[in-house]
N, C-alpha and C positions, 0 to 999 in steps of 0.2 A: 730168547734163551734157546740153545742148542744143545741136544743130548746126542750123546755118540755111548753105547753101552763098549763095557771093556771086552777085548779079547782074552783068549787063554792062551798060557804057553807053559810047554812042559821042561822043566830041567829037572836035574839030576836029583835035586834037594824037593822038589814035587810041582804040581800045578803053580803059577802066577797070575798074577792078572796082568794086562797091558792095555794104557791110553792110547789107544790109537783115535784121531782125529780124521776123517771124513772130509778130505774140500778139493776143490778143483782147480788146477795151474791154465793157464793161458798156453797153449802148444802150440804145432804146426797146426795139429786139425782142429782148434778152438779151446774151449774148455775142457778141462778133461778130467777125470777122477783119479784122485790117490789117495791113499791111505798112508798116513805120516804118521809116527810114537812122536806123542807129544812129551818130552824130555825137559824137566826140571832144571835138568844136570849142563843142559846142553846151552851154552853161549848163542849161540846162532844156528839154522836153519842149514841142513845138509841135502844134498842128492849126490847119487852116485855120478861120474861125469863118464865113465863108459857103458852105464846101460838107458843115462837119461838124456843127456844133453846133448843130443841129435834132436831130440821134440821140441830143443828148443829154437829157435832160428836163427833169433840174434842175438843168441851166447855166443860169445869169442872168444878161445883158448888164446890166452894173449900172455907172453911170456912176461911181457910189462906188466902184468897183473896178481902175477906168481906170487902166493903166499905159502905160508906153513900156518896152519890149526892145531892146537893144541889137542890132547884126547886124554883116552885114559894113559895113568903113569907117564906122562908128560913126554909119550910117543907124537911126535908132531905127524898132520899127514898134507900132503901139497895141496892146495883148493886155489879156485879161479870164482872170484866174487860174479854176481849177477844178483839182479833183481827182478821176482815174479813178482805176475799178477795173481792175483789168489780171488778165487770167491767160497766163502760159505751159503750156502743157501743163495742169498741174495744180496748180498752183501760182497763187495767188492773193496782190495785193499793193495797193495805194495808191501812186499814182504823181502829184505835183502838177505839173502843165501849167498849158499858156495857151492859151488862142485868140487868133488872131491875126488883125488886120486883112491878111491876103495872102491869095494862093490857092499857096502854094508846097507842094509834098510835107513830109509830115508827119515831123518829125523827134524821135529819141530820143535827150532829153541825159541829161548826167550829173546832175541833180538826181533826189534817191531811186531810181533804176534803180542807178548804179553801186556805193551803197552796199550792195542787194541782190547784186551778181554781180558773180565774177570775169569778166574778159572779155578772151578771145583773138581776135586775127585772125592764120589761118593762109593766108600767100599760096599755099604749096607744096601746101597740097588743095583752096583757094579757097572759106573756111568759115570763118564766127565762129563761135565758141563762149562759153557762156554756164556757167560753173558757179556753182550757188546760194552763196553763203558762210552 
């Protein structure tokens, strides 16, 4: 089992909490650390593709590849599929994402992530939790 405690974030209506998850992508220079909002809401697995996907090497902005993603109020935004490697801990997996034409924080959907892991959010210790299935 994996505990990742939640972050804070301030808006206008007061404090939040946020799942952010802990794990490391396969890059140029090996494994690496990031920190992804693990997102209920979200279809699939995002990074931004102008401030990430240079790390990655053999991403292809491939015209052939050109999609639209759906978002919020069914603003579509351009993305280029790719698949990490991902590890938690020790734990090593295949994860399909997009890049995306934003610059928005990097989010964890539920394509292949949730089929690997149970997944709790406990407000009462302020920590998701991650158990392998």
């Amino acid at each position: 089992m994996f505990f990742f405690p939640f972050q804070t974030k301030i808006i206008e209506e007061g404090e939040i909490f946020v799942p952010v998850v802990k794990l490391e992508l396969k890059t140029i220079k090996g494994f690496w650390p990031f920190e992804m909002l693990l997102d209920s809401g979200a279809d699939v697995t995002t990074l931004s593709l102008n401030s990430l996907a240079s790390y990655f090497p053999d991403f292809q902005k491939d015209s052939a590849t050109k999609t639209v993603i759906g978002g919020i109020e069914g603003k579509g935004v351009v993305a280029y599929p790719y698949t990490l490697l991902a590890r938690i801990e020790k734990i090593d997996f295949k994860m399909r994402c997009y890049f995306i034409e934003s610059n928005v924080d990097s989010l964890l959907g539920r394509l292949d992530f949730w089929s690997l892991f149970s997944i709790s959010f406990n407000n009462k210790k302020k920590q998701t939790s991650l158990e392998l299935i």
